[in-house]
C-alpha positions in Angstrom: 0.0 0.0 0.0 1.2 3.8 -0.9 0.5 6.9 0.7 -2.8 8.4 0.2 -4.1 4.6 -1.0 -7.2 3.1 0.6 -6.1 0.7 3.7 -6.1 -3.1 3.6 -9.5 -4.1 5.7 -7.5 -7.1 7.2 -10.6 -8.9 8.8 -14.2 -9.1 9.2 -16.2 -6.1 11.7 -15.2 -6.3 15.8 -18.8 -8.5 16.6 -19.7 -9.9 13.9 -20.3 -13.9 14.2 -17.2 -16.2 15.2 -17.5 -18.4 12.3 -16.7 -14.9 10.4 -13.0 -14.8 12.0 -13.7 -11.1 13.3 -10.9 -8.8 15.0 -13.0 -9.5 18.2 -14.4 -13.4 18.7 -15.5 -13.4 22.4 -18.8 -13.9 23.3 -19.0 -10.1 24.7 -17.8 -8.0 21.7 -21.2 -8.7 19.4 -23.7 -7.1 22.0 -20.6 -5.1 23.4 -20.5 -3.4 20.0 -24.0 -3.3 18.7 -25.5 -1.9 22.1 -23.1 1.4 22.3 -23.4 4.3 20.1 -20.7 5.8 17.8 -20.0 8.7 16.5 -21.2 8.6 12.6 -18.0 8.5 11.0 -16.8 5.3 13.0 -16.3 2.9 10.8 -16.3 -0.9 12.4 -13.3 -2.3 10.9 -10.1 -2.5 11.1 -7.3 -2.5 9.3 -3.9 -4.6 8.4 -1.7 -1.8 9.8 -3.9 -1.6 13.1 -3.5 -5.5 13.5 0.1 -5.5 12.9 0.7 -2.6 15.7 -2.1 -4.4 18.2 0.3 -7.5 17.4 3.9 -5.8 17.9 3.0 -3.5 20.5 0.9 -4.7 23.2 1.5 -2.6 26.3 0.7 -5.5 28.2 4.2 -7.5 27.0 6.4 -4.4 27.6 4.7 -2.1 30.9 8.2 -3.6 32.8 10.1 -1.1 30.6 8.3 1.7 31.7 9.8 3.7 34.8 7.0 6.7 35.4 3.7 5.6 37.6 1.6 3.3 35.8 -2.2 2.7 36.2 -3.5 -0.5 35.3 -7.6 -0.4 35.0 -9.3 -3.7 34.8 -12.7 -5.3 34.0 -12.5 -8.4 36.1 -15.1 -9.9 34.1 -13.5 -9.6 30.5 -13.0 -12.0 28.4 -11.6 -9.8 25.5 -8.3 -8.3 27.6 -7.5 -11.1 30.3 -7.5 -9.6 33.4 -5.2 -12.4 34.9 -2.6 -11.4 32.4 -3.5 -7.5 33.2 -2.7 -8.0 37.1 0.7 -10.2 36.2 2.0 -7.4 34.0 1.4 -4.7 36.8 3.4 -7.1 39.1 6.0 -7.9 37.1 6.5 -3.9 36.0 9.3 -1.4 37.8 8.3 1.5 39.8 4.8 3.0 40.9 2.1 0.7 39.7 -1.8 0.9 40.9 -4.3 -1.5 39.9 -7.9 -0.4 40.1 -10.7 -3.4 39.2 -14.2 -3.1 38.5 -16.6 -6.2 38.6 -17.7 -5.7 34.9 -17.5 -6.8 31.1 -14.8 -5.5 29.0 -17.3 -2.9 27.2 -19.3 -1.8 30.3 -16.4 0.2 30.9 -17.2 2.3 28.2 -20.4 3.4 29.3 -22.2 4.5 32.6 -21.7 3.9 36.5 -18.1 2.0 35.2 -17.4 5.0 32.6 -17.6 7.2 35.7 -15.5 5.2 37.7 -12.6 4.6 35.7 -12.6 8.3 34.8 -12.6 9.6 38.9 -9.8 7.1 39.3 -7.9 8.3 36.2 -8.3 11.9 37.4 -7.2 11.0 40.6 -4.1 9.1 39.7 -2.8 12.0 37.3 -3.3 14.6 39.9 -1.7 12.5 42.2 1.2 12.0 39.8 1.0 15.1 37.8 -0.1 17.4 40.3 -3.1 19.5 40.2 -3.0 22.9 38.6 -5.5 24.5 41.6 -3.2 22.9 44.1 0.0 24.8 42.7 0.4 28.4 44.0 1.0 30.6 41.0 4.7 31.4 40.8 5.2 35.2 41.6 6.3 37.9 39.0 9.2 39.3 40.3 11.0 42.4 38.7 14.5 40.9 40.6 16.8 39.4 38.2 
């Protein structure tokens, strides 16, 4: 493929039937995808660059390498990103790590009361780790030099 060339579609939509060999098989991405609304551009495909990256790199296989504070959010119920894998890669990884868990489906996250939840613990962690702007006191102008 060239530059400004249509992409390769590699495989079949995220849940459409098994039997169709789809980017997403398990038994939760069909509903998990038909029952959530889109913006009306989204197109439900995906392409042979995306798979190759997803392949090559999986943050999963490398968080070790990292050294800055890592949070790791999990649906303990999902059955398209294994959470047992999720909880041994936040183990085995350097540094800061925090592991939040919430007793839902990998797509419930996406959506209401879990939405909300992972986003008040990702707000929480980066003000923890990034500091909060209304915390900070504004530096003072000084005319000293």
């Amino acid at each position: 493929m060239r530059r400004g060339e249509e992409p390769l579609i590699a495989c079949p939509p995220v849940g459409t039937p098994p039997a169709s060999s789809p980017a997403m098989s398990s038994e939760e991405a069909e509903p998990g995808i038909a029952g959530r609304s889109r913006a009306p551009t989204w197109l439900n495909e995906v392409t042979g660059r995306a798979v190759f990256a997803e392949w090559t790199n999986r943050a999963i296989t490398r968080m070790d390498e990292l050294r800055s504070p890592i949070l790791v959010l999990i649906a303990d119920r999902d059955s398209v990103a294994p959470p047992a894998a999720a909880r041994a890669a936040a183990w085995r990884a350097k540094g800061h790590v925090e592991v939040r868990e919430y007793p839902c489906l990998h797509f419930d996250i996406y959506l209401g009361e879990w939405r909300e939840r992972a986003i008040a613990d990702q707000l929480h962690f980066l003000r923890r780790h990034l500091g909060a702007a209304e915390a900070r006191e504004p530096a003072a102008l000084s005319s000293e030099t």
